[in-house]
C-alpha positions in Angstrom: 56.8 -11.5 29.1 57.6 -9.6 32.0 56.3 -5.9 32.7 60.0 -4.6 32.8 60.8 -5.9 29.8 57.7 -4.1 27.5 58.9 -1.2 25.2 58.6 1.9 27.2 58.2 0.0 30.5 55.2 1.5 32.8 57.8 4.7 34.3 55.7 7.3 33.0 52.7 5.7 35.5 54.8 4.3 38.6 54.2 7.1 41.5 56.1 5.3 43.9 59.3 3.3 43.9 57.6 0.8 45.8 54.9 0.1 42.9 57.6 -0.4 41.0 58.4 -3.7 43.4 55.1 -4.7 43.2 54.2 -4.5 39.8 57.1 -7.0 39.3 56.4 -9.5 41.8 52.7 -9.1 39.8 54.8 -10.2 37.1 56.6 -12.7 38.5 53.8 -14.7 40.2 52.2 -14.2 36.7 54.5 -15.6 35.1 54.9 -18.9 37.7 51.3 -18.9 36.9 51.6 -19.4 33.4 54.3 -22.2 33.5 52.4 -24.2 36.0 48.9 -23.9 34.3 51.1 -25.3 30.8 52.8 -28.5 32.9 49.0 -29.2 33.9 50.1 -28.8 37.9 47.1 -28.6 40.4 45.0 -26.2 40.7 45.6 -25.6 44.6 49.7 -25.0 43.1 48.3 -22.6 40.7 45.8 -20.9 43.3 49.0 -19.8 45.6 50.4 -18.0 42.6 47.1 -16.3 41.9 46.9 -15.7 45.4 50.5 -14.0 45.6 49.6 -11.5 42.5 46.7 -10.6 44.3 48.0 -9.6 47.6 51.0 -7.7 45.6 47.6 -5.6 43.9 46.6 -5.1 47.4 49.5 -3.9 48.0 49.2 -1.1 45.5 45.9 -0.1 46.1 45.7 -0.2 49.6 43.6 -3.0 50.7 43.9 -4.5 53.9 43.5 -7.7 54.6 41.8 -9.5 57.7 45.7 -10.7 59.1 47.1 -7.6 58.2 44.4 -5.5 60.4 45.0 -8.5 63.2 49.2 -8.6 63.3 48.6 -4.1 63.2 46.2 -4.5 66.3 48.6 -7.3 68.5 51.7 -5.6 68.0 50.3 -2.7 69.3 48.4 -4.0 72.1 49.8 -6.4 74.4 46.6 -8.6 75.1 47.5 -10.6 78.4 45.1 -13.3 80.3 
């Protein structure tokens, strides 16, 4: 089922719109997840999904991964030869 859709919905624990957008792409991947794992698709299909949910609860918490510190640092910095 997806997050939006649960009696009460998670309002009273959203600080930010933005979480809001997160939580349901959460859901969503979650939820791509689920209907791959039950048509028995590969594991490497299913990863991508777990992968997506993941970066989406990176999002919300605040971790930063090793590409995002990378693109921040070269679009600041113009590195020549």
């Amino acid at each position: 089922s997806h997050l939006e859709s649960e009696p009460g919905g998670l309002d009273p624990f959203l600080l930010e719109e933005r979480h809001r957008h997160h939580f349901t792409q959460i859901s969503n991947a979650l939820n791509r997840l689920l209907q791959l794992w039950n048509d028995n698709a590969p594991d490497e299909i299913c990863a991508v999904e777990i992968n997506d949910a993941l970066h989406q609860v990176g999002q919300i918490t605040g971790e930063i991964t090793t590409e995002e510190v990378l693109g921040r640092i070269f679009s600041v910095f113009c590195v020549g030869k």
